[in-house]
Every structure is written in C-alpha cells, then in structure tokens.
N, C-alpha and C positions, 0 to 999 in steps of 0.2 A: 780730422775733418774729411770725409768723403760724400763724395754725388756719386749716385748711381746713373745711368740710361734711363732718356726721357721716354716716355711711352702715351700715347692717349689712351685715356682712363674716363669712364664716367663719371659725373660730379653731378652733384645738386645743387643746384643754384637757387637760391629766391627769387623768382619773376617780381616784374612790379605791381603785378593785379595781387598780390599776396598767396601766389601758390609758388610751389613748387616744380620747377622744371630738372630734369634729367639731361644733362649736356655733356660733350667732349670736348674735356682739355686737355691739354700737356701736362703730364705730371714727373716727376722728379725725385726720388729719393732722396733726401742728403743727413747727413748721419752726424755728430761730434759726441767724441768719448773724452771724457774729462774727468781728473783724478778729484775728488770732492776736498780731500785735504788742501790741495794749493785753489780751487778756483770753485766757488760757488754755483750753484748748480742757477740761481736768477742771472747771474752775469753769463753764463753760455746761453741764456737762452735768450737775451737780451742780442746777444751775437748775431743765434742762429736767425730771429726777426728781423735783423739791419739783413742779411745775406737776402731773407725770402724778399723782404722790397727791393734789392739792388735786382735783383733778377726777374722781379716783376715787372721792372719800370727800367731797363738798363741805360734807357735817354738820360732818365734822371740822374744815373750812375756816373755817367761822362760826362756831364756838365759838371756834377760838381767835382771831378778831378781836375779841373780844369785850370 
C-alpha cells in the first residue's frame, strides 16, 4: 500500500444545471499491489474504496474509532 504527494489537479465535476464544470481539487495517488494467488483482486478493491471514503470524509473516520 502506498500514497503518493497531494497535488491540485483539474477535475470535472458535474454541475447541477447538467453540464459540466472544470474544477481544482486535491488529488492523491495511492497504489496496492497484491499477490492474486492469496487475495482476490474484488477484495483489494473493496479495501482501496473503504481507504478513498475514510479520507474523503475523515470526521466520519474518527467517530467511528471511537
């Protein structure tokens, strides 16, 4: 498992009028190499999904350590 350095990045977003807007976020590299014999390739990504919400929402992350 590795993070890279956050950097702002353009992104596309969906407005709510239904177009398209061009925006700056923080983005984020983050990597997992995983041997296919011992660990299924749906269960790391299942992983990598829980990681991208805990660090999207990190309130949410400490409340439920709680």
């Amino acid at each position: 498992f590795g993070m890279g350095s956050a950097q702002k990045q353009p992104v596309v977003r969906d407005g709510k009028s239904g177009r398209s807007d061009i925006v700056t976020r923080l983005m984020m590299p983050v990597v997992l190499t995983i041997d296919h014999r011992v660990l299924d390739g749906a269960d790391a990504a299942r992983f990598l999904n829980q990681v991208k919400s805990a660090l999207e929402d990190p309130e949410e992350l400490l409340m439920t350590m709680v």
